[in-house]
C-alpha positions in Angstrom: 20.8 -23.2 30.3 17.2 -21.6 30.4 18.7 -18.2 29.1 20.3 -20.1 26.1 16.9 -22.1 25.2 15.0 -18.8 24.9 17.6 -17.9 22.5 17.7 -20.6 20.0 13.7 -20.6 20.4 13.7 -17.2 19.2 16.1 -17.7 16.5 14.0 -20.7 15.0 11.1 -18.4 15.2 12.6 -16.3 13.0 13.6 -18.6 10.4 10.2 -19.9 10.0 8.6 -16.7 10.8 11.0 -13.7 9.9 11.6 -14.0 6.2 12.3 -11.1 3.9 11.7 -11.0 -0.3 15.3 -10.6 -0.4 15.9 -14.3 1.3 14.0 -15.9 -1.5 15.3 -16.8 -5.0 12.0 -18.4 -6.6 9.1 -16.1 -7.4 6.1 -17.2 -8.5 4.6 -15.2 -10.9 0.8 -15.6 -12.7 0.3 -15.8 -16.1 -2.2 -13.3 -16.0 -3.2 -10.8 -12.8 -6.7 -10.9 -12.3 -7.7 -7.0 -11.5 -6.6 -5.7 -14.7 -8.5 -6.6 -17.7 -5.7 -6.8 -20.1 -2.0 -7.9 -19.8 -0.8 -4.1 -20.3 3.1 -5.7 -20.1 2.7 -5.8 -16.6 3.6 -9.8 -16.5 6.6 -9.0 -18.7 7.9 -6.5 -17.0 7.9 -7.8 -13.8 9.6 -10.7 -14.9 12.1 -8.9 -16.6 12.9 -6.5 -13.4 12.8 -9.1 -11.1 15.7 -11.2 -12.7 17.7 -8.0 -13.0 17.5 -8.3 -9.5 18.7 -11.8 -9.3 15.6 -13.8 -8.5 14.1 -17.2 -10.4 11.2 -16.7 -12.1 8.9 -19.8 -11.9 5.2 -20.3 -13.5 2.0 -19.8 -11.4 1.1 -23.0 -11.7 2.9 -24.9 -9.0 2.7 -28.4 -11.5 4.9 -26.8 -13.6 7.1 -26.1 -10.6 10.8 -27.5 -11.2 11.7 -30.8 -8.9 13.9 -29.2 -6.3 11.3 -26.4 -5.3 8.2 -28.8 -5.1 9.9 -30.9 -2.5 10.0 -27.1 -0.8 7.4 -25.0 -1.6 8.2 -22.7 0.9 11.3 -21.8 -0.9 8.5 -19.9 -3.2 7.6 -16.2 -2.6 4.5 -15.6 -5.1 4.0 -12.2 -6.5 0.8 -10.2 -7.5 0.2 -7.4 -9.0 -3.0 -5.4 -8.0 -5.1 -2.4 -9.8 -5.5 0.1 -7.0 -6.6 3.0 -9.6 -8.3 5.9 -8.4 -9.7 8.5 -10.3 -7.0 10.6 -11.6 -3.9 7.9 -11.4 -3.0 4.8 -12.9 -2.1 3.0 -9.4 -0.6 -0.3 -9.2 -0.1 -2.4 -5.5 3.0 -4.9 -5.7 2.5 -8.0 -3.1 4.5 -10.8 -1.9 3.4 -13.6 -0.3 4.8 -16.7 1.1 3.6 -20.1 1.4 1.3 -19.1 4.3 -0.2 -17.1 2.2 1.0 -13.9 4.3 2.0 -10.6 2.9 5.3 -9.9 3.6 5.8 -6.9 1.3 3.2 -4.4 0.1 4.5 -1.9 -2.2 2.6 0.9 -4.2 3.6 2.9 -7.6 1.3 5.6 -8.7 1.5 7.5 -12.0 0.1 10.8 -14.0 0.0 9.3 -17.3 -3.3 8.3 -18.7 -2.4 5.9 -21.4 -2.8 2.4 -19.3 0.1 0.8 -21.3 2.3 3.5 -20.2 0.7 4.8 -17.0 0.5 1.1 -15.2 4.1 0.2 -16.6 5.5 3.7 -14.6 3.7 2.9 -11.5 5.0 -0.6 -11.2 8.4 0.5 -11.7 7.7 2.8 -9.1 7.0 -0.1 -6.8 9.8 -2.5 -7.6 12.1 0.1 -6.2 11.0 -1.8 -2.9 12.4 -4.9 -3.9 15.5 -5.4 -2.7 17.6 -8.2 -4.7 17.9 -11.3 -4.0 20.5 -12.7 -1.2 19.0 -16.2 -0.7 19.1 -18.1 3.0 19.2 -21.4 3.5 15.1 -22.2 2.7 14.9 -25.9 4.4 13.9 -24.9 7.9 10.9 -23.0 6.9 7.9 -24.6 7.0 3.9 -23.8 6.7 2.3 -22.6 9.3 -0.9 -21.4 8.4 -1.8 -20.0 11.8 0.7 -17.5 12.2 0.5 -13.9 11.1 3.0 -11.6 10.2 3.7 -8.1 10.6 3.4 -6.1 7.3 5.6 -3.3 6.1 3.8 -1.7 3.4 6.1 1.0 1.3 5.1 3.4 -0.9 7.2 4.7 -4.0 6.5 7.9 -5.3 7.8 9.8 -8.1 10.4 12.4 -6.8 10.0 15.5 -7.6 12.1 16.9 -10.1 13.3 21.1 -9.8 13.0 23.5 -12.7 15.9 26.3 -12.9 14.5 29.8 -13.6 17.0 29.7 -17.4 16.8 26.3 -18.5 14.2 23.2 -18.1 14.9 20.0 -17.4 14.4 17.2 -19.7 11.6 15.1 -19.9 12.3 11.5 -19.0 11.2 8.9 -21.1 7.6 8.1 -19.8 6.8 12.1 -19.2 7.5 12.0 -23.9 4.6 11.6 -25.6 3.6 8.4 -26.9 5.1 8.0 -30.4 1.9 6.8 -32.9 1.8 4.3 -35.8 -0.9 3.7 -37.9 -2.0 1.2 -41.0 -5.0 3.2 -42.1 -7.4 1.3 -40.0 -6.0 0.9 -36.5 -4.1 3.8 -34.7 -1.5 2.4 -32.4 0.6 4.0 -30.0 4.2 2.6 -29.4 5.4 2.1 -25.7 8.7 1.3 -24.7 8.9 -1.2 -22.1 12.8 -0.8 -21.7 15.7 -0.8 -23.9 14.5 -4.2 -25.5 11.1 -4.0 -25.4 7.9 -2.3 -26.4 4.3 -2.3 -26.9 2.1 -1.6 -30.1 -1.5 -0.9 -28.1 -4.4 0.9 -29.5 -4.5 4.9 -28.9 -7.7 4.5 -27.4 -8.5 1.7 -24.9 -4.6 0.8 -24.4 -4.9 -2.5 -24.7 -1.7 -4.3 -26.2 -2.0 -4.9 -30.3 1.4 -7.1 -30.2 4.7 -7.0 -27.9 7.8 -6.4 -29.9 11.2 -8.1 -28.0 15.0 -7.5 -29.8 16.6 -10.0 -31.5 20.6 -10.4 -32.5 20.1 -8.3 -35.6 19.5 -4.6 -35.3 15.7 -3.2 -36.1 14.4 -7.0 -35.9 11.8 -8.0 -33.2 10.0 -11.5 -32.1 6.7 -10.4 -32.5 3.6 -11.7 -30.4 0.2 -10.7 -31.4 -2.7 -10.0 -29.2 -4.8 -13.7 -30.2 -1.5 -15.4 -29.2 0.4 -15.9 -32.5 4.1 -14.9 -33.1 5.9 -13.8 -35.9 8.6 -10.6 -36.7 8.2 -7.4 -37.3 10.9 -4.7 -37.9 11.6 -1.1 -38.9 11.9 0.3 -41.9 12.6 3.9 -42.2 10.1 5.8 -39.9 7.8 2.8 -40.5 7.3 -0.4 -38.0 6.5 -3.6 -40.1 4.5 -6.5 -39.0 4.4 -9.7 -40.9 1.2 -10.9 -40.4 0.3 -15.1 -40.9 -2.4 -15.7 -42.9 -4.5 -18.6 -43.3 -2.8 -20.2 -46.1 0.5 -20.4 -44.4 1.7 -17.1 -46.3 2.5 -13.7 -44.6 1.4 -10.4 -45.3 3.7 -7.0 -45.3 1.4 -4.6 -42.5 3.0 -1.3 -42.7 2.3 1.2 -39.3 3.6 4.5 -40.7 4.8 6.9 -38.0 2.6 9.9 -37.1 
């Protein structure tokens, strides 16, 4: 009877205590992550990988939690995105923590590219590679316990090196391309491509996000978000990306970003 105790004591320990990103289907993700000074996509693109990979996405704040997971908020796995830069690499540091507040996955992405937009985008997709998808346990036996500490497993992606035959080179892949440009006469823009239905219009110089284009039903049209908040289309025409920008008077204005 003793031997059989210890058991289902240590098997309640690790329900409480032994939980995995992958046993979770709400993640909690900020609007903004604090170490970075601009957005950079990093909020969308998490979002976005992270249902590919079968999880809830559910807002940072937890009063705009849904019913079912405030009654448990230790169904909840919040995710963070941290600026771990160094001098020559854009460096990103993914982290999940439960409602201890206890890490129970560290994962770092590292990239060579220099454009932020681009560079911190790589090196988070880097670290999601971590992530396992989700395959949800039954959540109601866990509970807060603020005293205990868990063991962290940190992992570290890295970019695999890619070999070069003596005849032929390989190609490069999408985020080793240069940046395409665009450019109204007044702002030069680079265009970033966030995956297949997204991208970035940033500025060439300090990378921070001009507007985020997402596809819509119809080919070459985009929901449009500027950089102060406000949304409207945009689309291309010929080489050219068109923006139509709301004016004051409730009118819109045709901005052409001719490609370099």
């Amino acid at each position: 009877m003793k031997r059989i105790s210890i058991i289902i004591s240590t098997f309640c320990l690790t329900m409480i205590y032994g939980q995995k990103v992958s046993d979770y289907t709400y993640v909690s993700v900020p609007e903004k992550f604090t170490s970075f000074k601009d957005d950079y996509g990093l909020e969308a693109f998490l979002k976005k990988s992270l249902k590919g990979k079968k999880y809830v996405i559910i807002p940072g704040d937890k009063r705009d939690w849904p019913s079912e997971v405030k009654d448990n908020p230790c169904s909840v796995i919040s995710a963070d995105v941290l600026n771990d830069s160094g001098l020559l690499r854009n460096k990103v540091l993914l982290q999940f923590k439960d409602c201890n507040d206890k890490v129970i996955l560290s994962a770092k992405g590292s990239s060579n590219i220099k454009e932020f937009v681009a560079g911190y985008n790589e090196a988070l997709q880097q670290s999601l590679i971590a992530v396992p998808a989700s395959n949800p346990i039954d959540m109601r036996n866990v509970t807060a316990q603020p005293t205990t500490v868990n063991e962290v497993k940190e992992v570290v992606a890295s970019t695999p090196v890619s070999t070069v035959s003596s005849t032929s080179a390989a190609p490069a892949s999408p985020a080793e391309k240069k940046a395409e440009r665009y450019s109204n006469g007044k702002l030069d823009l680079q265009k970033i491509q966030i995956d297949q239905t997204q991208f970035i219009l940033a500025d060439s110089n300090s990378s921070v996000p001009f507007a985020t284009f997402k596809a819509t039903a119809k080919k070459d049209v985009f929901r449009v978000k500027l950089a102060n908040g406000e949304s409207t289309i945009g689309y291309f025409e010929g080489k050219n990306i068109i923006i139509e920008l709301p004016q004051a008077n409730g009118e819109y204005s045709k901005e052409v970003f001719s490609g370099k």
